[in-house]
MIGUMAR-509480 format. One line per field, with one value per residue (C-alpha): z negated, x negated, y negated; residue number from 1. Coordinates in steps of 0.1 Angstrom, whole numbers. Last residue first. Example, Ala and Ser with C-alpha at 12.3 -4.5 7.8 and 13.67 -1.06 7.14 Angstrom:
<atoms>
c3	(-71 | -78)
c1	(-137 | -123)
c2	(11 | 45)
n	(2 | 1)
</atoms>
This chain:
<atoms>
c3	(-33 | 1 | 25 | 58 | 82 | 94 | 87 | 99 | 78 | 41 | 19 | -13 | -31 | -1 | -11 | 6 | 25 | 51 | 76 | 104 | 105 | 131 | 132 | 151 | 155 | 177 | 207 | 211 | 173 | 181 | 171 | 161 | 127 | 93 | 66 | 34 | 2 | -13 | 4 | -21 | -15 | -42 | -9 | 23 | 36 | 29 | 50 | 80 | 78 | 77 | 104 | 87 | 110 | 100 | 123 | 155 | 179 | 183 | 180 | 146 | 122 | 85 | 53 | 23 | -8 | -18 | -4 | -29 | -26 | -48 | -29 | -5 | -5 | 14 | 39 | 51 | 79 | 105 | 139 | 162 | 162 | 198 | 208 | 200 | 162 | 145 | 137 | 118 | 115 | 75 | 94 | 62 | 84 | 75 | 95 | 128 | 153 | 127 | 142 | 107 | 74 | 43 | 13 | -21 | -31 | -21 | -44 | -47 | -75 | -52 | -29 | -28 | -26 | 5 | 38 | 70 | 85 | 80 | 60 | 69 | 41 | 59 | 46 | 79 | 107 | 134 | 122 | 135 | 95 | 69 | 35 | 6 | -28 | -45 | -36 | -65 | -64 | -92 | -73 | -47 | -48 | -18 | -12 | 26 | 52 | 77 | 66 | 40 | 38 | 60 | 36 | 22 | 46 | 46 | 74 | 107 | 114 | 125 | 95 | 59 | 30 | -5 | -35 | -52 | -54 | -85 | -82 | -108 | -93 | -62 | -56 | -18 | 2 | 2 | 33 | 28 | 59 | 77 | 109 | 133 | 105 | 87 | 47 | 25 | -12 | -43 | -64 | -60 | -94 | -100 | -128 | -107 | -86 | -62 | -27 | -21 | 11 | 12 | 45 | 70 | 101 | 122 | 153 | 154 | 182 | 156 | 151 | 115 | 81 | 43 | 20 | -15 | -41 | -68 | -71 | -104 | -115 | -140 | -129 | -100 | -81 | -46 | -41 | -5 | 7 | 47 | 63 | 100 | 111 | 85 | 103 | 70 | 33 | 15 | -18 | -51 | -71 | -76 | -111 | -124 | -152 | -139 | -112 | -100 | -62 | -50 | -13 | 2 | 36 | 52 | 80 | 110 | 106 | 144 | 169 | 204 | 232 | 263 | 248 | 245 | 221 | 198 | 203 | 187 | 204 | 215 | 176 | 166 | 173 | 170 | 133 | 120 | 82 | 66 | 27 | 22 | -9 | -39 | -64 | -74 | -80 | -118 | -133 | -167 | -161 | -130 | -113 | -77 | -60 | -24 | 2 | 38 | 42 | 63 | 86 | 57 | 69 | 104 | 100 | 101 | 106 | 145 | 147 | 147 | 131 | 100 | 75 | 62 | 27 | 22 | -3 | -31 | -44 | -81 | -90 | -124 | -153 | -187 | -206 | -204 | -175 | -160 | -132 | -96 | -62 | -26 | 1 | 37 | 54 | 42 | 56 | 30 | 45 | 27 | 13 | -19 | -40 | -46 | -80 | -105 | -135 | -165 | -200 | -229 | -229 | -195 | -177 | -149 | -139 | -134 | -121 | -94 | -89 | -76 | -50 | -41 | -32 | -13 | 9 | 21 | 55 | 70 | 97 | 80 | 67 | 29 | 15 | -10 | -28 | -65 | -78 | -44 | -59 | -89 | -121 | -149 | -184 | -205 | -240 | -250 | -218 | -183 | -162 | -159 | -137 | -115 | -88 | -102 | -112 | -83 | -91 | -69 | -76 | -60 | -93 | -108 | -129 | -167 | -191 | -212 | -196 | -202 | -189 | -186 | -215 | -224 | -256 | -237 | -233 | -242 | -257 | -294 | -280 | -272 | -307 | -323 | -307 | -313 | -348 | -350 | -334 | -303)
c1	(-23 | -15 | -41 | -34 | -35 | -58 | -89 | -117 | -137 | -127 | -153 | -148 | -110 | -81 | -41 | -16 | 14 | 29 | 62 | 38 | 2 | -21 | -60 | -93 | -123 | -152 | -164 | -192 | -208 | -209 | -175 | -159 | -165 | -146 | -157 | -135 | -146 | -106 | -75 | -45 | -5 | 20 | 44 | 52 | 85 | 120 | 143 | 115 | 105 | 67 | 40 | 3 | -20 | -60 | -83 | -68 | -98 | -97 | -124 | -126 | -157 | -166 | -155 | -131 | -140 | -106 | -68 | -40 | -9 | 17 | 46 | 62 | 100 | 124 | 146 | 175 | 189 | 188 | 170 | 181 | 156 | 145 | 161 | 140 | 130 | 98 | 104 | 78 | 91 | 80 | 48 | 21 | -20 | -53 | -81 | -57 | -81 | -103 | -146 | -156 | -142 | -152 | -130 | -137 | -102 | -65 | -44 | -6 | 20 | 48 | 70 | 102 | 141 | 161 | 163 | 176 | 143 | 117 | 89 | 52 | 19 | -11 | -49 | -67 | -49 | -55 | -83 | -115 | -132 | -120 | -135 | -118 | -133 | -99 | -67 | -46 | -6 | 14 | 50 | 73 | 107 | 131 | 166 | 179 | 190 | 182 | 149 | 137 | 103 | 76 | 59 | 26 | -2 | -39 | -51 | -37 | -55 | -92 | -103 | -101 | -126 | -111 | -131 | -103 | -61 | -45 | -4 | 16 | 51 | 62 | 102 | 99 | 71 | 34 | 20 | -16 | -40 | -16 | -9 | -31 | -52 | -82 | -82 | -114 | -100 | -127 | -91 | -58 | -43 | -6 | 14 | 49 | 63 | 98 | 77 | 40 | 32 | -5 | -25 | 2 | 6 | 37 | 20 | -12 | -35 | -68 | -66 | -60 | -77 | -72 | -99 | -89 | -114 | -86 | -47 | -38 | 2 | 20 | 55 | 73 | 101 | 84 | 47 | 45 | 14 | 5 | 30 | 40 | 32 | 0 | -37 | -53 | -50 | -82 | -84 | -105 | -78 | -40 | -27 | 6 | 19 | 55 | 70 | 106 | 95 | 60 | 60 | 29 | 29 | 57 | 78 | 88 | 115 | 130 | 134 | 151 | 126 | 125 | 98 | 68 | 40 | 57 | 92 | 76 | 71 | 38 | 31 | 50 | 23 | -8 | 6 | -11 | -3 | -35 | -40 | -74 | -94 | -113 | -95 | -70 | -32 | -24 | 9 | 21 | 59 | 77 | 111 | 100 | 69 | 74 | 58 | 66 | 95 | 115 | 127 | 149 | 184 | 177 | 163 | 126 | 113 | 120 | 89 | 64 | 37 | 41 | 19 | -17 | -23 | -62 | -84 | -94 | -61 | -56 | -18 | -24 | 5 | 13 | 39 | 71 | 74 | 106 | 100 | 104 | 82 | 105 | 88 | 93 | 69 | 39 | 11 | -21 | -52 | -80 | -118 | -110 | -79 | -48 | -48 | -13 | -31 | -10 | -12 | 4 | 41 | 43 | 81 | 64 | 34 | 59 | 81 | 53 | 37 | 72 | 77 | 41 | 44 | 79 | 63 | 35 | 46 | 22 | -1 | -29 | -42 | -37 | -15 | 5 | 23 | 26 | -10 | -26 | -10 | -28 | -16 | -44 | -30 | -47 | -57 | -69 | -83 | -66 | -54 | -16 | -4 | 27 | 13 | -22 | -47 | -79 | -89 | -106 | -121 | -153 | -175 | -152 | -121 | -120 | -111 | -86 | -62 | -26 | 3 | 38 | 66 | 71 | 58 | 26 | 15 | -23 | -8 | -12 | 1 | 36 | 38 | 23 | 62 | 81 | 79 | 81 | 115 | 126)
c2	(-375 | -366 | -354 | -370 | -339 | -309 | -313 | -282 | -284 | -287 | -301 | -304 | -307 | -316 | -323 | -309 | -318 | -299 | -315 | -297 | -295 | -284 | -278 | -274 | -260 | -277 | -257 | -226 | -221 | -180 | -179 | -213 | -226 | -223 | -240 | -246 | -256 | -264 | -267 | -276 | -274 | -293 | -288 | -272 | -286 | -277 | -291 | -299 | -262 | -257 | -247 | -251 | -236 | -236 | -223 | -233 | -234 | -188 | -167 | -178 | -178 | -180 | -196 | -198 | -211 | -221 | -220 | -231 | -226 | -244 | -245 | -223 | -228 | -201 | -221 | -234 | -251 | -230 | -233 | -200 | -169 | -158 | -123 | -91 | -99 | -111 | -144 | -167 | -203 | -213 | -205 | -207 | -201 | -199 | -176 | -176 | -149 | -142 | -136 | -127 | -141 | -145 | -151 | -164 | -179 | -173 | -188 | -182 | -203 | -197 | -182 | -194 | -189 | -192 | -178 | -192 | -191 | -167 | -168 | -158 | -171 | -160 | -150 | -139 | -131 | -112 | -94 | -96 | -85 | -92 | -97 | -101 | -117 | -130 | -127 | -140 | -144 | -155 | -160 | -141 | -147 | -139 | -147 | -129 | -152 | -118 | -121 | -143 | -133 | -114 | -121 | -125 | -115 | -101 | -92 | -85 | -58 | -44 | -49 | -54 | -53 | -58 | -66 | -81 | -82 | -96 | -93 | -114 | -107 | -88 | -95 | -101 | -87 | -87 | -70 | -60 | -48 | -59 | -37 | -15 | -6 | -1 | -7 | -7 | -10 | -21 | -33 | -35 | -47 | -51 | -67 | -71 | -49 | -56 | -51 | -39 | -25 | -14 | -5 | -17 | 13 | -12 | 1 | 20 | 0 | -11 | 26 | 39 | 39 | 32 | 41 | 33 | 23 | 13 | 10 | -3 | -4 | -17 | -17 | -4 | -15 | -3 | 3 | 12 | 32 | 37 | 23 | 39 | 75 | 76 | 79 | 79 | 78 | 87 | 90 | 76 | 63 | 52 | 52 | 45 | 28 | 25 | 40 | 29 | 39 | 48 | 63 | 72 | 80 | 63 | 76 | 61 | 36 | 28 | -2 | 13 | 23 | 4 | -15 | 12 | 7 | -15 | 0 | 32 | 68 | 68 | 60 | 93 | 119 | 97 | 97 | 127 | 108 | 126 | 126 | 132 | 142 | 124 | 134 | 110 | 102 | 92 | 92 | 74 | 72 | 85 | 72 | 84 | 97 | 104 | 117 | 116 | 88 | 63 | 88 | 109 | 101 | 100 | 136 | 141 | 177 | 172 | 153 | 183 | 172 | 182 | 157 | 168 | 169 | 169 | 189 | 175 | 159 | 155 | 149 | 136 | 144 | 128 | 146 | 161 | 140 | 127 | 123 | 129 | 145 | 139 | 157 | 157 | 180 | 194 | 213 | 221 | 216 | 232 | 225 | 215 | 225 | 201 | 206 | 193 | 180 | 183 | 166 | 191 | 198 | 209 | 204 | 183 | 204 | 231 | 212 | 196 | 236 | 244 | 211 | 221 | 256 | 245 | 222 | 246 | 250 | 273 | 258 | 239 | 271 | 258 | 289 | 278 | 302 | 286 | 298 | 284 | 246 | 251 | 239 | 230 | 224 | 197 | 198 | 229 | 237 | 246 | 267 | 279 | 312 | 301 | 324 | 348 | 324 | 314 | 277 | 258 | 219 | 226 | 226 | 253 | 244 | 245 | 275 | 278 | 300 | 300 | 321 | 303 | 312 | 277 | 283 | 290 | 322 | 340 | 370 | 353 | 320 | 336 | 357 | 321 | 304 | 333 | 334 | 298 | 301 | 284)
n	(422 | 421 | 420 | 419 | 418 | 417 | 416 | 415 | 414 | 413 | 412 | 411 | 410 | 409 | 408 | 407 | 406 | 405 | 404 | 403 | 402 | 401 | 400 | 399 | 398 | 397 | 396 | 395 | 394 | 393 | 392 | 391 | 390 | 389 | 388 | 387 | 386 | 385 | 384 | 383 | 382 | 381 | 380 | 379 | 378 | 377 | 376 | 375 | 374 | 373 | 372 | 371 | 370 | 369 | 368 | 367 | 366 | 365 | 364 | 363 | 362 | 361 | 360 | 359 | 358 | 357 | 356 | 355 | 354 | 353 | 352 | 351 | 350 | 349 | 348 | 347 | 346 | 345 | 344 | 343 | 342 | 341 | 340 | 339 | 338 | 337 | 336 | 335 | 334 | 333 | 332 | 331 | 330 | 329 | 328 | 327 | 326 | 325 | 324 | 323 | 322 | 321 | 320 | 319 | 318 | 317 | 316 | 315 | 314 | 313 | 312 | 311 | 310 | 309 | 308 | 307 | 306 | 305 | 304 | 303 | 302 | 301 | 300 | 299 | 298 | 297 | 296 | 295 | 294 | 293 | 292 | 291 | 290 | 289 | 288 | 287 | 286 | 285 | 284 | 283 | 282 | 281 | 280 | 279 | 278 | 277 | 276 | 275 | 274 | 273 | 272 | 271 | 270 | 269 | 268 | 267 | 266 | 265 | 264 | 263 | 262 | 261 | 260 | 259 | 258 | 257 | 256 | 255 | 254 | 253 | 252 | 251 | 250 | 249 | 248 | 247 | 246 | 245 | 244 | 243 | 242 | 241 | 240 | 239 | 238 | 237 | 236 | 235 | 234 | 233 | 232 | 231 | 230 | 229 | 228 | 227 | 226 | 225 | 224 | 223 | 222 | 221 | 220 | 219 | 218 | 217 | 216 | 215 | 214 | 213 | 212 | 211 | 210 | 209 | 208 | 207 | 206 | 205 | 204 | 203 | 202 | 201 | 200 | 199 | 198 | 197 | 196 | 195 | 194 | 193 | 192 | 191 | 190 | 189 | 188 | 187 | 186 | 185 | 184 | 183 | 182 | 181 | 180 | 179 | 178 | 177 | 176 | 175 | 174 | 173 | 172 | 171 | 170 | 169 | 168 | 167 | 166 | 165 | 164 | 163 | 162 | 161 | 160 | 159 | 158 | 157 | 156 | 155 | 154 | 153 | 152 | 151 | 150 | 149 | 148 | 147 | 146 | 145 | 144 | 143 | 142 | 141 | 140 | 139 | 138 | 137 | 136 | 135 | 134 | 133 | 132 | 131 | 130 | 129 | 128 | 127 | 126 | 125 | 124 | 123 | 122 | 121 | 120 | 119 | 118 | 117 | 116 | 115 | 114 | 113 | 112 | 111 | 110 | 109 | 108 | 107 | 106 | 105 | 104 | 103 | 102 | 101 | 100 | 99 | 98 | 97 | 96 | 95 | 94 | 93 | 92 | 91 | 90 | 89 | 88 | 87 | 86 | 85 | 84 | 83 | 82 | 81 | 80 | 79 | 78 | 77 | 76 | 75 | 74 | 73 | 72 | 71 | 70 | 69 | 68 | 67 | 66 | 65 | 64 | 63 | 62 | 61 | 60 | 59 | 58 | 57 | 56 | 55 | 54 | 53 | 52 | 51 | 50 | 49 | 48 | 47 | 46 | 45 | 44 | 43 | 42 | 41 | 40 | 39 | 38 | 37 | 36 | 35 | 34 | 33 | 32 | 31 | 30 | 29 | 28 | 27 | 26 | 25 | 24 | 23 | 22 | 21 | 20 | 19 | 18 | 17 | 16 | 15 | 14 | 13 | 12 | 11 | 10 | 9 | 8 | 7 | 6 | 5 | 4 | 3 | 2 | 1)
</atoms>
């Protein structure tokens, strides 16, 4: 484009992209009022509403569309976007798929809430595993404050958790992060989703901070945060209600640092499941640090299949409290999760290197610290340190049980569960 062209465009109030350009900021709520495909902004960042690209936030009209334009638009600006989600609407969407490149930095801000279709027929078998979906972007942030709503009561009736004669199927995730790297997650509300709630996939630097994550204690299969092929991630100041993990860590994840976390009702806070299928996995430098939870299932847990191979490694759980946990501590180098019983196999992924440290609380349960390891490939290089769990309501004597484990003890760890080894 010529020069000429270019100061003709910004003369009329144009951008050299031919969209029109306001430089003003948004109002206290978050709204903005531009004719469709108008840009707001200032100087240095270009505002795109999604009302400007024919949304119309009732909560009934499909709005999918409005945002998939608003997203190019936002993605082809040459100054920093910020893709609005205005306050006080509900803006219907079905599946969604939202890509990179970037011209530039963009934030999605979200003051409003997103609230899924719920008509179940939107979901082919092709697309089930899905809602929304960020994929192969660079410098993103997601805030603002709003809601992002799953409306999952409508598929959980219809998953081989709730009912058994039903075949085993993906329901949709609502958050979907794939091949991102330096992204952003702030300041939202994610609840009710029709299966996982967020799923960081292959992505790289990544922080995810003061998330609210909620669902019935009865949701099947809703995990809080999935994370699975990342490395260098921070989660911190999260509060995540569920009927699933509260965290599942999967294979691939690298140098994750989780704190400040509060969790419950769920499973807690888990690592694995790994080695499915006699899959490899490779999990390693691993800090969760200052969680809470809250009657959970389980409290922090290492879970590997057998049959697999590779290892997980070089994890510390530290500075936990935990109320009325059903299994506070436990590795199972034995899980199995699948409709028939899983036959013994040789094999196995290798957990070394854990170390468990100022943990305390209560259990409703006597077995407050399970150690279950393969007898090829025991648990090894293994260290419990300060811990003091006690039964609920101090009725009974906790207890313990170790297979093929060895660890060594620092402190005070009640209950004992084997020979220490030096």
């Amino acid at each position: 484009m010529s020069g000429t062209l270019e100061a003709a465009r910004a003369s009329n109030g144009t951008s050299a992209d031919g969209t029109d350009r306001y430089s003003r900021s948004l109002g206290a709520n978050g709204s903005a009022s531009a004719p469709r495909g108008r840009l707001l902004g200032s100087s240095s960042q270009s505002v795109f509403s999604l009302d400007s690209y024919g949304a119309r936030g009732d909560g009934s009209h499909d709005d999918t569309q409005a945002l998939a334009r608003a997203w190019k638009a936002a993605c082809t600006s040459p100054r920093p976007a910020v893709l609005l989600v205005p306050s006080s609407k509900r803006y219907l969407l079905k599946v969604v798929s939202l890509s990179g490149p970037f011209k530039s930095n963009v934030t999605f801000t979200v003051k409003g809430t997103l609230v899924a279709s719920p008509n179940r027929a939107d979901w082919s078998d092709k697309d089930r595993s899905h809602w929304i979906v960020f994929r192969s972007v660079n410098k993103l942030t997601v805030n603002g404050g709003g809601a992002i709503d799953g409306n999952g009561d409508k598929w959980w009736p219809h998953s081989c958790k709730i009912n058994k004669a039903l075949p085993c199927k993906e329901a949709p995730t609502t958050l979907s992060f794939h091949y991102c790297t330096n992204l952003r997650v702030e300041d939202l509300e994610i609840m009710n989703s029709k299966q996982i709630h967020m799923s960081v996939e292959d992505c790289t630097n990544v922080q995810l901070e003061r998330l609210s994550i909620t669902a019935p204690g009865t949701s099947p299969n809703t995990d809080g945060i999935h994370i699975t092929r990342s490395k260098d991630v921070w989660v911190t100041d999260c509060k995540i209600k569920t009927g699933d993990d509260c965290m599942s860590i999967e294979n691939g994840t690298h140098n994750l640092h989780v704190s400040k976390v509060v969790c419950g009702p769920g499973h807690g806070i888990s690592i694995g499941s790994l080695g499915d299928d006699n899959s490899r996995a490779e999990v390693s430098g691993i800090t969760i640090d200052s969680v809470q939870l809250y009657g959970t299932t389980n409290g922090a847990r290492i879970k590997t299949y057998q049959g697999g191979s590779g290892y997980a490694r070089d994890i510390t759980f530290e500075n936990m409290i935990m109320y009325n946990v059903k299994n506070p501590i436990i590795i199972d180098q034995n899980y199995c999760d699948k409709a028939k019983p899983c036959g013994e196999q040789r094999s196995a992924v290798q957990v070394s290197n854990v170390v468990f440290k100022n943990i305390r609380g209560t259990t409703i349960t006597k077995d407050a610290i399970k150690m279950n390891c393969s007898k090829n490939f025991p648990c090894q290089g293994n260290t419990l340190q300060n811990i003091d769990l006690k039964m609920q309501g101090g009725m009974g004597n906790t207890e313990s049980t170790c297979q093929n484990a060895k660890w060594s003890k620092s402190g005070t760890v009640h209950p004992q569960p084997c020979t220490a080894t030096k």
